[in-house]
Legacy VTK file of the C-alpha trace (Angstrom):
# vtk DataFile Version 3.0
C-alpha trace
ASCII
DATASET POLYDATA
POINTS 529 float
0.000 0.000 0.000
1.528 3.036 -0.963
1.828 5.807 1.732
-0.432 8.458 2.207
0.935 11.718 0.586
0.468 15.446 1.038
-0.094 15.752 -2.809
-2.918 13.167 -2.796
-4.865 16.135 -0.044
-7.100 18.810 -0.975
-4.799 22.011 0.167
-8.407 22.724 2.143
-7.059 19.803 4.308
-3.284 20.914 4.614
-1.885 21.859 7.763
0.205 24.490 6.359
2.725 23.922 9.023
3.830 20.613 7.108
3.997 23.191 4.090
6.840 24.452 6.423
5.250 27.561 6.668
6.068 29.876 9.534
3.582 30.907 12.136
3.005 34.523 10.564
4.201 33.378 7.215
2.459 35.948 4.987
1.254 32.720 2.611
-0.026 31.524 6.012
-1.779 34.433 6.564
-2.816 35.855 3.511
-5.369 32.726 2.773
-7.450 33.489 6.043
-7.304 37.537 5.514
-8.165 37.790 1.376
-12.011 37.163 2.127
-11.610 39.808 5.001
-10.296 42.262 2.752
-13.100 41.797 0.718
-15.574 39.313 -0.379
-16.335 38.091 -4.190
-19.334 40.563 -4.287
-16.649 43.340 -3.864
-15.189 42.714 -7.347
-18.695 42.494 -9.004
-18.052 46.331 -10.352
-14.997 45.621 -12.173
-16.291 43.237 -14.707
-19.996 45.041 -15.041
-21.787 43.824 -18.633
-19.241 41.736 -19.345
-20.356 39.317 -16.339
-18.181 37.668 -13.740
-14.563 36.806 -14.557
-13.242 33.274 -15.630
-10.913 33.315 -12.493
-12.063 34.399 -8.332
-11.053 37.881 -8.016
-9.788 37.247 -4.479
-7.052 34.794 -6.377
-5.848 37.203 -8.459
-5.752 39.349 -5.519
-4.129 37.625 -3.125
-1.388 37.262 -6.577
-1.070 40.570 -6.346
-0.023 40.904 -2.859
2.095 37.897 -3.111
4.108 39.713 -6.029
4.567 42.720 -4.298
5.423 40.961 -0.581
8.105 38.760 -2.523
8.977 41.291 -4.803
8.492 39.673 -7.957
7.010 40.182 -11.504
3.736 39.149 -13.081
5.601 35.882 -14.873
7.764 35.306 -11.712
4.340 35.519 -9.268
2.542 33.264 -11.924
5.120 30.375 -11.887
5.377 30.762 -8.082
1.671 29.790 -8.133
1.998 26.906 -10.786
5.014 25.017 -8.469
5.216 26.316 -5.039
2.608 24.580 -2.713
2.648 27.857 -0.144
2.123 30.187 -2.822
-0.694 27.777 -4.135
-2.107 27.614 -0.246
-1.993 31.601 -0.003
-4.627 31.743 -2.762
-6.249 28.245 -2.236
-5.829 26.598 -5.494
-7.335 22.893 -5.712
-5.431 20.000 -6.452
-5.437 19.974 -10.594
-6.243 23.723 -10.618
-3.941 26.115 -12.591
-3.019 29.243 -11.545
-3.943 32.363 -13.563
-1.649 33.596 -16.654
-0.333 36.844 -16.449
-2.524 38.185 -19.019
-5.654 37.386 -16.660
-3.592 39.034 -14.074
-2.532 42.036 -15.799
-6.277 42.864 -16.904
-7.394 42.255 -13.464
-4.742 44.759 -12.450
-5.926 47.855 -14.617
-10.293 47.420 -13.615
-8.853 47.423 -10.304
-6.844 50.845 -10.629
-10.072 51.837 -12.782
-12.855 51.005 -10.513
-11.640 50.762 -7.125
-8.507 52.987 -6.893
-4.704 52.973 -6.724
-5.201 53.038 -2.735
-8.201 50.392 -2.392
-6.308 47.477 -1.334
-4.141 50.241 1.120
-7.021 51.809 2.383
-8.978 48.024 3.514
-5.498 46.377 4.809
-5.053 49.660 7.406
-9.186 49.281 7.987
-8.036 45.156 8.871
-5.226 46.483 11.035
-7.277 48.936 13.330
-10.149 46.417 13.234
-7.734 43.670 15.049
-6.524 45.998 17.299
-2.919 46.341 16.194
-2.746 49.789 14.970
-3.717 51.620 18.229
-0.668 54.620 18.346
-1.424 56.800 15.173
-1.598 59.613 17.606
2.505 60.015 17.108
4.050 59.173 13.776
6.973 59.762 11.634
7.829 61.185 8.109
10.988 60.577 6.205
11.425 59.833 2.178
13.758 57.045 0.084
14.368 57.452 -3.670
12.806 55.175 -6.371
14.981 54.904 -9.527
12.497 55.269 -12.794
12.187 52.610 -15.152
12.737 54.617 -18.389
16.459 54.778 -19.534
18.564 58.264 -18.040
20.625 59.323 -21.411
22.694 62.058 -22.192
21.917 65.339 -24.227
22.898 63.613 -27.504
20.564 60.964 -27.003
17.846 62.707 -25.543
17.327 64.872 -28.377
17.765 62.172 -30.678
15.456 59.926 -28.648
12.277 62.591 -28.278
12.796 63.457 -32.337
12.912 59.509 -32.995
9.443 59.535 -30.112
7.814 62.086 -32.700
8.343 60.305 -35.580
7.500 56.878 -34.716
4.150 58.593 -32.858
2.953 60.964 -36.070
3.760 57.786 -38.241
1.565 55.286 -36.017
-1.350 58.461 -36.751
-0.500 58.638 -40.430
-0.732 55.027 -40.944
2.756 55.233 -42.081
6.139 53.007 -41.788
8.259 55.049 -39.511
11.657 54.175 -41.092
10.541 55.948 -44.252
8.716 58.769 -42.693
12.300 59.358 -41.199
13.741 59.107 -44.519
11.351 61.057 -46.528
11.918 63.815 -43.769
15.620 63.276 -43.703
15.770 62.222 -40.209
16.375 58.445 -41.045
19.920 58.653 -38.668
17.831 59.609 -35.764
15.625 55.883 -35.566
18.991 54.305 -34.523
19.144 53.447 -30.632
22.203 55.540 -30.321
23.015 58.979 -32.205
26.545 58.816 -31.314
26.997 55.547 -33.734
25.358 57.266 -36.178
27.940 60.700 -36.060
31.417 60.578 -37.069
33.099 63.199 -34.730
35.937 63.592 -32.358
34.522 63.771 -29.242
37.296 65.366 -27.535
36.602 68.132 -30.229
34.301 70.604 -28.383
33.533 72.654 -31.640
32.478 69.226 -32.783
30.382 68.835 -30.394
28.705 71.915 -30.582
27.717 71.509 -34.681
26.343 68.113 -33.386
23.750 69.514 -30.715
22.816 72.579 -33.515
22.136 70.157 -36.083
19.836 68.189 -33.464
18.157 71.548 -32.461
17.523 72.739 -36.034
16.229 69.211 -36.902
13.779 69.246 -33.680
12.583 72.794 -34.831
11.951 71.732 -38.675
10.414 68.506 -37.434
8.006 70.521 -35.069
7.691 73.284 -38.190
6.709 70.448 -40.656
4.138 68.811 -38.235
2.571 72.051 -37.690
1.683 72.959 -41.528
0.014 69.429 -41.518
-2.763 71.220 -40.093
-4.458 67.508 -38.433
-6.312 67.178 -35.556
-3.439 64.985 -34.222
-4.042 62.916 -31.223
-2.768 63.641 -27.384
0.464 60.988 -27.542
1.560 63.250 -31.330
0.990 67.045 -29.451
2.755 65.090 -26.012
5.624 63.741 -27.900
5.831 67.277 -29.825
5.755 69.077 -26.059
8.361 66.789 -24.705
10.857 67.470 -27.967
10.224 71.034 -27.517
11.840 70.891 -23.614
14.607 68.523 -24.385
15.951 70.617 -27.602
16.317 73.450 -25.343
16.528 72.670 -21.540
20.349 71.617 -21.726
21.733 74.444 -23.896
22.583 77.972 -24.621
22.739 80.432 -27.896
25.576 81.628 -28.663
26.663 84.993 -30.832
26.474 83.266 -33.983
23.375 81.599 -33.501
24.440 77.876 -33.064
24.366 76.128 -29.668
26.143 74.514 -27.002
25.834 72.434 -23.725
24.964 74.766 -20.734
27.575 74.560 -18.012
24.242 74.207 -15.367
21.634 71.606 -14.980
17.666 73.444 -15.412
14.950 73.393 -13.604
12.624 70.282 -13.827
14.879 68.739 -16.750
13.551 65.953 -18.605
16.002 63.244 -18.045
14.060 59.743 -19.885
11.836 59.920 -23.115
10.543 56.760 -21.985
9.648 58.235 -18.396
9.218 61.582 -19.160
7.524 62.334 -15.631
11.266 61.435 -13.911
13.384 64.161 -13.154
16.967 64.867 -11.087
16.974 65.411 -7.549
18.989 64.877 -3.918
18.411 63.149 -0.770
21.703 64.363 0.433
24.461 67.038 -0.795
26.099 64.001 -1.440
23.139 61.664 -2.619
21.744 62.382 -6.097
18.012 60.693 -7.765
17.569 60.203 -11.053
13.442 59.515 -10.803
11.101 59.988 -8.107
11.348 60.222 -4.204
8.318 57.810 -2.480
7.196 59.714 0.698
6.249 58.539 3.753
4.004 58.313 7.014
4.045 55.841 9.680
3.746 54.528 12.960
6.470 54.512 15.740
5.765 51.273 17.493
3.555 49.326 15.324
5.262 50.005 12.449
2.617 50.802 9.892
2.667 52.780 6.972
0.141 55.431 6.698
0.595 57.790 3.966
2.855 57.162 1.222
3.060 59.890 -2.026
5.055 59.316 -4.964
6.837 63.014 -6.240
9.497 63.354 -8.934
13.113 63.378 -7.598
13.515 67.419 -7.789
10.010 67.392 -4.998
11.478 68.746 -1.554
10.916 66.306 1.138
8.470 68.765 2.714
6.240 69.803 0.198
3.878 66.572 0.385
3.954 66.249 4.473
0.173 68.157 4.368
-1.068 65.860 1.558
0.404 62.573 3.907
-1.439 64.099 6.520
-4.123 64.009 4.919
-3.745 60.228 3.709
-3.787 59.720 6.910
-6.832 61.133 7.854
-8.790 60.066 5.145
-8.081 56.275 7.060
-8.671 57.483 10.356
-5.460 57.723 11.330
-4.182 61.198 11.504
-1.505 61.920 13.818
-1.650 64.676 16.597
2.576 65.063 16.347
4.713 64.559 13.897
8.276 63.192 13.984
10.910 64.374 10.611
14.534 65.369 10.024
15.918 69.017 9.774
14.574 68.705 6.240
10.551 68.923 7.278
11.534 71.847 9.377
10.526 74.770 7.232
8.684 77.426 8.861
6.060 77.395 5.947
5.797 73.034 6.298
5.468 73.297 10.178
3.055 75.749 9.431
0.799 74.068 7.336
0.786 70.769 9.250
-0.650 73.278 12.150
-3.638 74.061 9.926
-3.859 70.142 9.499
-4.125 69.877 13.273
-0.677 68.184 13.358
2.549 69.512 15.586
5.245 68.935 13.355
8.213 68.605 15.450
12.037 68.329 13.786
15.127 69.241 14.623
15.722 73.840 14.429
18.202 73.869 11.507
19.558 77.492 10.656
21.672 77.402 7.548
25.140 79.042 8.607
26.758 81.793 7.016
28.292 81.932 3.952
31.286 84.426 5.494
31.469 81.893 8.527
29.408 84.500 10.587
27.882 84.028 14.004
24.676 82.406 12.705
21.304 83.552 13.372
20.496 80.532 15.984
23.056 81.969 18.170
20.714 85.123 18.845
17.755 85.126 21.523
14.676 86.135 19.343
11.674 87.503 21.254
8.625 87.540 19.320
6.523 88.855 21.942
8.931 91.830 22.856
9.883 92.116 19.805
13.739 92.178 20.661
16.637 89.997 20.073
19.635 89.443 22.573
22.890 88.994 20.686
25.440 86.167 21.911
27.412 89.424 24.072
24.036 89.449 25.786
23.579 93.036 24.033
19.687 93.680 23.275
17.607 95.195 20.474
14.347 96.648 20.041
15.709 98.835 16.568
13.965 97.230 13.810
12.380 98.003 9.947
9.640 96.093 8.208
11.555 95.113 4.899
10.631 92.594 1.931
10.868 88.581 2.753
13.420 87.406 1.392
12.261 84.320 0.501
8.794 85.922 -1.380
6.354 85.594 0.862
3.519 88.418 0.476
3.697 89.713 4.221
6.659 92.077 5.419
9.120 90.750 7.706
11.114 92.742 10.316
14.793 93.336 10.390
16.430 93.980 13.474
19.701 96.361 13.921
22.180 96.465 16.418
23.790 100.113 17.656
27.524 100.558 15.608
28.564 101.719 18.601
27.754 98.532 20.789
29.215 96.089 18.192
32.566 98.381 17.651
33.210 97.440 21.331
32.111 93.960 21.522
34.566 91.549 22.131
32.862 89.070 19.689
32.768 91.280 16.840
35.741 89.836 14.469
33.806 86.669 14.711
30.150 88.273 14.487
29.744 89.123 10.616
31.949 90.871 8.085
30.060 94.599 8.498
31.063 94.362 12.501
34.424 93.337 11.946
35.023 95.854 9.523
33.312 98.649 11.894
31.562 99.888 8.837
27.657 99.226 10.461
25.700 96.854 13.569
25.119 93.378 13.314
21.142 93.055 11.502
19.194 90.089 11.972
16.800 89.002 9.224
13.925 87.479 10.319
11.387 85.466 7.771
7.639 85.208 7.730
7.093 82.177 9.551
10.030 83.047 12.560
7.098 82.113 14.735
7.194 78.537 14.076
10.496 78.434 13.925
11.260 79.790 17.248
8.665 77.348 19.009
10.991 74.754 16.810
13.899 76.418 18.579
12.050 76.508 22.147
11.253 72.332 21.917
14.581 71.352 20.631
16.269 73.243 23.558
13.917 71.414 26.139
14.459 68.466 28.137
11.562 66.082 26.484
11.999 67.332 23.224
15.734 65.389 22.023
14.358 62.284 23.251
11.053 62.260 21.642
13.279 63.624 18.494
15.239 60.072 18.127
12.045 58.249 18.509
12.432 59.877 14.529
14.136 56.522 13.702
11.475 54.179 13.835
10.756 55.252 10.078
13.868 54.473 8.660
13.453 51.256 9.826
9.943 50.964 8.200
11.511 52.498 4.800
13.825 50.053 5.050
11.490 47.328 4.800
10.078 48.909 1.859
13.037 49.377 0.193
13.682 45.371 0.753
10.244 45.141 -0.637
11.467 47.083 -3.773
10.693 50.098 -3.775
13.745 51.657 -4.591
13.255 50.370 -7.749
9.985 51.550 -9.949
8.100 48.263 -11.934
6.390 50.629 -14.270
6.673 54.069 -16.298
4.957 56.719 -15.185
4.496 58.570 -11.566
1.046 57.256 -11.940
1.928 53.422 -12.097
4.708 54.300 -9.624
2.230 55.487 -7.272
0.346 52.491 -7.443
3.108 49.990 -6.718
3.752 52.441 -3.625
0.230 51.728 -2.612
0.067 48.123 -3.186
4.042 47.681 -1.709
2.446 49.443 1.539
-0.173 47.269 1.747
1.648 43.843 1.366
3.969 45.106 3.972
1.222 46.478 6.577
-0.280 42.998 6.148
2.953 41.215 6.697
3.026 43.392 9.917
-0.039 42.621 11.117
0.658 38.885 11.085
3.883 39.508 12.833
1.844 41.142 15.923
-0.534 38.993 15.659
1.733 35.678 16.020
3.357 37.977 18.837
-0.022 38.698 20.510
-0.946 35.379 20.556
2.532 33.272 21.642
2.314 36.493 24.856
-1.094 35.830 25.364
LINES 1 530
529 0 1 2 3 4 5 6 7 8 9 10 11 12 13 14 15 16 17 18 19 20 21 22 23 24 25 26 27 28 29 30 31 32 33 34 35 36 37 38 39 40 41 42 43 44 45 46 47 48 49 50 51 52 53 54 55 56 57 58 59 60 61 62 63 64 65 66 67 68 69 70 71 72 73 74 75 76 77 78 79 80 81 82 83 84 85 86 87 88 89 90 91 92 93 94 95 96 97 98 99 100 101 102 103 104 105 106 107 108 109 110 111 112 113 114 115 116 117 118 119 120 121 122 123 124 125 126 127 128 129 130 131 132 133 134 135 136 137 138 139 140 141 142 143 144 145 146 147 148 149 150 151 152 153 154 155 156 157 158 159 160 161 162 163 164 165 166 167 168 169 170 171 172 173 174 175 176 177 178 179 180 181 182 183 184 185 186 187 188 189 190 191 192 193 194 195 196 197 198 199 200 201 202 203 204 205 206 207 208 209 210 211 212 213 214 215 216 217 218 219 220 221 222 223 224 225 226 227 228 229 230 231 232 233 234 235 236 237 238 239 240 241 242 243 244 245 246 247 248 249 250 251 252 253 254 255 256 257 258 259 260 261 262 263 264 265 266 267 268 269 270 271 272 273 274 275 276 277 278 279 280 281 282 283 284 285 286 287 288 289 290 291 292 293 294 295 296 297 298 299 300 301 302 303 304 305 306 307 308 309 310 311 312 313 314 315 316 317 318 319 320 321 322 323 324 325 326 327 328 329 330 331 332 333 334 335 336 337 338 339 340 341 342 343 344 345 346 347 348 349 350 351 352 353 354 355 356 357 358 359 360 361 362 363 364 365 366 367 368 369 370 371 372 373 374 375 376 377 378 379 380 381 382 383 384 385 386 387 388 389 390 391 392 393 394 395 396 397 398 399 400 401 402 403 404 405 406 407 408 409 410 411 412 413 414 415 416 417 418 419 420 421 422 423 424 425 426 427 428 429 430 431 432 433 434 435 436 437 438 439 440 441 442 443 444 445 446 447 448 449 450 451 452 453 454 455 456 457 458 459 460 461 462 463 464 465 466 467 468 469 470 471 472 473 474 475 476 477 478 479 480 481 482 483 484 485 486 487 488 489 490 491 492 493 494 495 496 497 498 499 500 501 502 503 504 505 506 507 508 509 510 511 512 513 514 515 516 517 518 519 520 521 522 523 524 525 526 527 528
């Protein structure tokens, strides 16, 4: 009699501890949470005339999470499902039954972004959490942001040029119902469909005059090709006039005119410069002076000690990490989770951010960071300010009240004051050759500067300098642990073009690892309990 085998069972009738499977394995878990998250029924709007779909929703689903939990690709999640029996558990496929192709999965994939949102499965995995009680501390929380390399291929000026006129041609020929190889050569732009325009140039490279005729022929071809398109007079469709916009950045964002009318490469990087045809949305940017992006920067909120994300935004790389802490706020809320303080490095601590997290009903507390002077002055966080008095006490312990309302410096509409120490009293201070370049060279008083939104800064100022305020400051850390995990996840790495798409894998990589969390606590819970 041959012996009883595990492959002979229903996987209804596996113990999935023979499977191996760890206690808050997230295959483990994931089968007794997907009808939690949401039942059949749930899914009946995504398929609508066309009646239900060949395969459970709740499979592809749980697919879904499994992909992004593992970090794996539609093909990669698919043969996971086909030939590994926890994978096959996690979305409780029979004995016999065959696990959905990617092309089932991919169409699943866009009705869900259509119907139910980028932030559905987010939004019901955070609902799960509070339900089982293991999301009980939003009232503190942390914000911090990692970088997420775009998909599209980073080129250089060359290329780009050539790429976006090569992106025009191939898009007006797909709307003329034309071959683009000889639309390129009846417009004598045939050299420009290669992959690279530096194999199609014969040039020294070390020759910068060279170099300069290159990028003017590229410039003058991108203006005739525009020209030509234009005195089609066609009502051309949005990815022709995008293409056309995109070609119309590129041939100019990276150079400058010179006397005789040709061009060369600027000596300065601009603005909000295109840096991928294929992902036209990614852009430059810093995490550090020392740390550059070439994409976007993924944003995010969460929890100190349960570790749970709560907001996450997707930006382009050039976004300052402040700028979406109101709009992760109000992710937040929109879950019923909004914090009451706010944790974030020197970088959140903008008067105008810590400002506007106020009007959310969030304290946004970071660390007081006054950029130092330039001339290796006494900086302006050596000074006492007194809002209230309206006076500032220099390091010397010398006091102000002398001030003029002046333009912000930094644009904002209101006036600002600027505060003036006496000549006099800084020609006999004993600090003055280190105090600022007018004091040591006796020609005026030390002035202090101060912006529109000194208020908040000074209260920044007030709760660094107290005794509660550095230790609730480290308590920071907890998020770079979190990011962490979602970098391990893969999110440094976008899956799909577009900030759009990228947004949605932030979503989805959030909710795989909330869920993965939950089991954790949960196992913990229950082995304390």
């Amino acid at each position: 009699m041959l012996r009883f085998s595990l492959y002979q069972q229903s996987l209804d009738e596996v113990d999935p501890g023979e499977l191996g499977l760890a206690a808050d394995a997230f295959e483990r878990g994931l089968r007794d949470v997907l009808p939690r998250l949401a039942s059949p029924e749930a899914f009946a709007d995504l398929y609508g005339e066309e009646g239900a779909g060949s395969r459970c929703p709740l499979q592809l689903l749980g697919m879904e999470l499994l992909k992004y939990r593992f970090d794996l690709s539609d093909s990669e999640v698919v043969g996971r499902c086909r030939r590994d029996l926890g994978f096959r558990y996690a979305i409780g496929l029979r004995k016999g039954e065959q696990a959905p192709g990617t092309a089932t999965l991919t169409r699943f994939r866009a009705k869900l972004r259509r119907v139910k949102g980028d932030d559905f499965i987010q939004a019901r995995v955070l609902e799960l959490a509070v339900t089982e009680g293991a999301l009980t501390d939003s009232e503190l929380q942390a914000v911090d942001s990692t970088n997420t390399d775009c998909r599209g291929a980073v080129i250089d000026t060359f290329n780009l040029v050539a790429a976006a006129i090569r992106q025009v041609v191939r898009q007006l020929a797909r709307c003329l119902e034309r071959d683009p190889a000889a639309l390129a050569e009846e417009w004598k732009l045939e050299r420009y469909m290669a992959r690279s325009i530096k194999g199609q140039v014969s040039i020294d490279w070390n020759d910068r005059e060279a170099r300069h005729a290159l990028i003017t022929e590229e410039i003058r071809d991108a203006d005739r090709l525009a020209a030509r398109i234009a005195d089609l007079r066609l009502a051309l469709p949005e990815a022709v006039t995008e293409a056309v916009a995109t070609l119309a950045q590129v041939a100019r964002q990276d150079v400058e005119k010179r006397p005789d009318g040709t061009f060369e490469i600027a000596q300065r990087t601009a603005p909000g410069r295109v840096i991928s045809i294929t992902d036209p949305e990614a852009r430059h940017g810093r995490k550090s002076s020392s740390k550059a992006i070439n994409g976007f920067k993924t944003h995010i909120m969460g929890t100190i000690a349960s570790q749970f994300v709560t907001g996450i935004i997707v930006t382009d790389a050039g976004t300052h990490d402040s700028r979406p802490t109101s709009a992760l706020i109000e992710q937040a809320a929109e879950h019923g989770l909004k914090p009451r303080e706010a944790l974030g490095d020197g970088a959140y601590g903008t008067g105008a951010n810590v400002r506007q997290a106020a009007a959310c009903g969030v304290d946004l507390r970071t660390k007081y960071v006054v950029p130092s002077s330039n001339n290796g002055s006494i900086s302006k966080r050596a000074f006492d300010i007194d809002l209230d008095a309206m006076q500032i006490t220099c390091p010397a312990g010398v006091t102000t009240t002398e001030f003029a309302w002046v333009k912000d410096a930094e644009g904002a509409a209101e006036k600002v004051p600027r505060f003036r120490f006496a000549k006099a009293a800084c020609l006999g201070c004993k600090l003055r050759s280190q105090c600022s370049s007018d004091t040591a060279s006796g020609t005026r008083g030390r002035t202090i500067l101060l912006g529109a939104h000194e208020a908040e800064l000074q209260r920044l100022k007030a709760f660094n300098e107290s005794e509660a305020g550095p230790a609730l400051l480290r308590k920071r850390s907890a998020v770079e642990r979190l990011i962490s995990h979602l970098v391990r996840l893969g999110m440094r790495h976008a899956r799909f073009f577009g900030m759009q798409k990228v947004q949605f894998q932030a979503f989805m990589t959030a909710a795989a690892y909330n869920l993965q969390r939950l089991f954790t606590l949960t196992e913990s819970r229950a082995t304390a309990g």
